[in-house]
C-alpha positions in Angstrom: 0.0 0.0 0.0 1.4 3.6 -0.7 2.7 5.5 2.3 0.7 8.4 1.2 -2.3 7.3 1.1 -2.3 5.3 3.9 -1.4 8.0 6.3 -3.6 10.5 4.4 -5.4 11.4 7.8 -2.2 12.7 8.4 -2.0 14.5 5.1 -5.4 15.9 6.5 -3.9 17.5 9.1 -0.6 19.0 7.2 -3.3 20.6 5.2 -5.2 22.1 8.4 -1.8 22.9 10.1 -0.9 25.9 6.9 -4.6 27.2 7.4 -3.9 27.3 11.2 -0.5 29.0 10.8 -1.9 31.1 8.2 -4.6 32.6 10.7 -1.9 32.7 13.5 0.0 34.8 10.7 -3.2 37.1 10.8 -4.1 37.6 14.1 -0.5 38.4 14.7 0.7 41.4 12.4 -1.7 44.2 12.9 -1.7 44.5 9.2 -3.6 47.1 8.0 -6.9 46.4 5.9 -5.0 46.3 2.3 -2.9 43.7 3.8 -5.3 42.0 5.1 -7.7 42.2 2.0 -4.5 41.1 0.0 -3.4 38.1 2.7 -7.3 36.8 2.6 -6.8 36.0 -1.4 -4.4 33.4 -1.1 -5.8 31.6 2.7 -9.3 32.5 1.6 -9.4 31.0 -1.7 -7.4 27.8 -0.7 -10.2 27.6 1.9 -12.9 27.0 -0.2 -11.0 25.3 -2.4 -10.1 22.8 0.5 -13.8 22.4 1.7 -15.7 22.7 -1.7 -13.5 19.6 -2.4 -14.4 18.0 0.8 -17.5 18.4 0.3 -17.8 17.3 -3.9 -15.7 14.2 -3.3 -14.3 13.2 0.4 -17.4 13.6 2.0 -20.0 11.4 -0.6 -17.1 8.8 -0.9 -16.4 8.6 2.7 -20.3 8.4 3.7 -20.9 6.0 1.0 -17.7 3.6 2.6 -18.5 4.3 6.1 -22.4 5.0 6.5 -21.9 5.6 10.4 -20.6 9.1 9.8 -23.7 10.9 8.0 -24.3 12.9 11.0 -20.4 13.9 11.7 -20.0 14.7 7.9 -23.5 16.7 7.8 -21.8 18.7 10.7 -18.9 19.6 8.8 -20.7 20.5 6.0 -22.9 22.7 8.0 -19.9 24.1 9.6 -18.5 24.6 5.8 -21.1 27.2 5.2 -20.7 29.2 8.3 -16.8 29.3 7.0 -17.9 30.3 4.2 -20.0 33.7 5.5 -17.7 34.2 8.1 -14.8 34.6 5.4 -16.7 36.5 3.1 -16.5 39.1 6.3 -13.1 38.6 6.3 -12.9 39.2 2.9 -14.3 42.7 3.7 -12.4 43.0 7.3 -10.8 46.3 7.8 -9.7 45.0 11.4 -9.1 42.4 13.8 -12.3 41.3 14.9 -13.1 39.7 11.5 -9.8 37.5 11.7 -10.8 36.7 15.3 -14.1 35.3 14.3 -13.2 33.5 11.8 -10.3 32.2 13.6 -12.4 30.6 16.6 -15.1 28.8 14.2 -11.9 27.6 11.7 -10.0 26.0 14.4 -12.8 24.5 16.5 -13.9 22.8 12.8 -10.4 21.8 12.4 -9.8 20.1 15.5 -13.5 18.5 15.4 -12.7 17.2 11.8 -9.4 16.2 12.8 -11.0 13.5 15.6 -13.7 12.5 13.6 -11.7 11.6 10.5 -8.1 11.4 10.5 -8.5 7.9 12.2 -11.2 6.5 9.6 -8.9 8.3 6.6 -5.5 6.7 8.1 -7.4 2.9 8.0 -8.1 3.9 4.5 -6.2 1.5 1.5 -7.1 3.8 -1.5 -8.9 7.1 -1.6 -10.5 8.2 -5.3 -8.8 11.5 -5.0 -5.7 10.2 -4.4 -3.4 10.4 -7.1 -3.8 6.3 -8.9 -6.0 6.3 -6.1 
């Protein structure tokens, strides 16, 4: 079995790491709102890149394979949208409070997806987004 793919929970959580490092990046430089408008376009699209994908392909495959987690994945797909708004304020953020907000809903939906899936993805043998997965 390829290494990758079989610790692709952990992959999962390399992925979650840059977001969280990105946000610590935010809530620590003061930047004024150009910079922050300007830093949002790189972590904000890779967001929804990173959850639209979740939600097109991990999630349906993984509820198909593993029936049990409807109601975790429905949470995380709820919790998806509320990203969603709350960066579209961040987006338009001329301050800290924005970053803040986002910040505490991102990183508690990290850590909850984090315990509800990097075990399941990690028993995983193949995964159809993997590359020859």
């Amino acid at each position: 079995m390829d290494e990758r793919v079989r610790a692709f929970g952990d992959e999962l959580v390399k992925v979650h790491d840059w977001f969280r490092g990105e946000l610590a990046k935010l809530r620590a430089g003061g930047e004024v709102a150009d910079d922050l408008r300007a830093h949002c376009l790189t972590f904000c699209d890779a967001l929804n890149f990173h959850h639209s994908g979740e939600d097109r392909v991990a999630f349906p495959y993984l509820e198909r394979l593993r029936p049990e987690l409807k109601e975790p994945l429905d949470r995380l797909r709820e919790e998806h949208e509320v990203i969603a708004a709350l960066v579209g304020e961040l987006r338009a953020a001329t301050g800290p409070a924005a970053v803040e907000r986002v910040a505490a809903e991102l990183e508690a939906h990290l850590d909850y997806e984090e315990k509800v899936l990097v075990p399941v993805l990690n028993s995983l043998e193949s995964v159809p987004w993997a590359v020859g997965g």
